[in-house]
N, C-alpha and C positions, 0 to 999 in steps of 0.2 A: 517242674518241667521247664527247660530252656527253649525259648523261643529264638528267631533268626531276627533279630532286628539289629538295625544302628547303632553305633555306640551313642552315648546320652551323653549330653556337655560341650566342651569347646572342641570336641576332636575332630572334627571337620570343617571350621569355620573358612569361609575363603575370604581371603585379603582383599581390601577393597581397591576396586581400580585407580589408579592414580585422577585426578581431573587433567582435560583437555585444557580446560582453560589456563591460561597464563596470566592475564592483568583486562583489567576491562576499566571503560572510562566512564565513569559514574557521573561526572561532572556534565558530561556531553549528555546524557541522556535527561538530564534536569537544564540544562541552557538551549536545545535544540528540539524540534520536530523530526523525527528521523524517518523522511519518506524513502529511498530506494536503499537497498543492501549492495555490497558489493563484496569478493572474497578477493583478497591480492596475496603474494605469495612477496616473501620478502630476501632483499640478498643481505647476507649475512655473513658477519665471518665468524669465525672458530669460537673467540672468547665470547662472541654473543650468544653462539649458539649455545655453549655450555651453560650461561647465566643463565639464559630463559629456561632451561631446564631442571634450576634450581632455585626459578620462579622469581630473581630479579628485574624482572620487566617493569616499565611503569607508563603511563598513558596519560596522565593529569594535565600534562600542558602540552600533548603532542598535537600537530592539523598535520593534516596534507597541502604537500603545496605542488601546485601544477605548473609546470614549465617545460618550455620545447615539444610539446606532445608525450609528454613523460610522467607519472607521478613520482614523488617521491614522499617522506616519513619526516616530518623535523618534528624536531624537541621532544622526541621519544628519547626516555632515559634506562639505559641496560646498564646497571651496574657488574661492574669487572669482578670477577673472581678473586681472592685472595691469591687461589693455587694457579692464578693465569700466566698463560708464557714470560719468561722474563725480557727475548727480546722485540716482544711488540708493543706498543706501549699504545690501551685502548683510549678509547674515546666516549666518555659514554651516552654523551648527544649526539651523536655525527649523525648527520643526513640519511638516510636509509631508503634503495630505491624500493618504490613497490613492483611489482611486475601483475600486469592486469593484459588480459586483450586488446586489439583495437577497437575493436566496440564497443567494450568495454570505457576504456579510456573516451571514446566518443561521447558517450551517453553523458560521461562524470563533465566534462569539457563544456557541452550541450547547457547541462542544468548548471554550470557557474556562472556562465556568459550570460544565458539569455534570460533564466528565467530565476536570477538571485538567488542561488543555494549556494552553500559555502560544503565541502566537503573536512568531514572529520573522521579519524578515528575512531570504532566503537569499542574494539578489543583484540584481544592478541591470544593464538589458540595452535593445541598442535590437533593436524591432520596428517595421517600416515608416514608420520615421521619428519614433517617439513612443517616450519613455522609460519601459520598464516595472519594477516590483518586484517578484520572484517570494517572494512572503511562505509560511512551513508553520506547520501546527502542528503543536508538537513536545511532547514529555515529555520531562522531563532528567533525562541519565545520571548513573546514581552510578559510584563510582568504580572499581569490579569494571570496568561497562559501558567503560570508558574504557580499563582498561589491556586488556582482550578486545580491544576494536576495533586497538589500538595493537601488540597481538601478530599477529593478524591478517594487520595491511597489510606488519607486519615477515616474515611467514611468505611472503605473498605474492611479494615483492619477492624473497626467496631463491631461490623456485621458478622465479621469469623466468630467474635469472641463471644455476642449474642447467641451465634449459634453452637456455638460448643456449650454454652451454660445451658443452652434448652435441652439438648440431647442428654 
């Protein structure tokens, strides 16, 4: 007797979603304390926007830097496409502004000035089709801070592996 069920195997597997993420800065979250979030939305032209969607983004030596009431992206590095226009010719550090609210922008402004946070980038991500940069400010670790966090993640990691052999 044949029963009404599902095929059996790979025959409906569904593809897995691509990730959001784009490039995230690893360095920053091992040299900083990263107290407030912030999401910025970035201008971009054409050949970048193509790159980061084929995941050439890179974050390693990028800061923000604040001037005129304005943020903006340095030393972020988008490498150029191969297949990119031939008569634009990129750049793949240039300056990049961010676009944040005023309030935003206040708050970032607030905590540089007064109260010693250096603002950094944390990573680069897409939201509904628009590439964003989740920027914090931070205060940087000394170096007690660094080997704590680094005993920590080692202490942790032990504990999983404890408990996977008990179970």
């Amino acid at each position: 007797m044949l029963y009404n069920r599902p095929p059996m195997g790979n025959a409906k597997k569904k593809a897995k979603a691509p990730s959001a993420t784009i490039a995230q800065n690893r360095k920053a979250r091992h040299e900083y304390h990263l107290e407030e979030h912030f999401e910025a939305g970035l201008v971009l032209e054409g050949w970048e926007a193509k790159s980061l969607r084929a995941g050439k983004g890179n974050l390693t030596e990028a800061y923000v830097l604040l001037k005129d009431g304005e943020a903006f992206l340095f030393g972020a590095r988008f490498e150029p496409l191969i297949a990119a226009s031939t008569h634009v010719n990129p750049d793949p550090v240039r300056t990049r502004k961010l676009l944040l609210h005023r309030s935003e922008l206040g708050r970032i402004f607030g905590g540089v000035q007064k109260e010693g946070y250096t603002c950094v980038p944390v990573s680069l991500f897409w939201k509904k089709g628009f590439a964003k940069c989740n920027i914090a400010l931070a205060k940087g670790k000394q170096k007690f801070d660094k080997r704590a966090t680094e005993k920590e993640r080692d202490w942790n990691r032990q504990k999983q592996r404890l408990m996977r052999q008990g179970s």
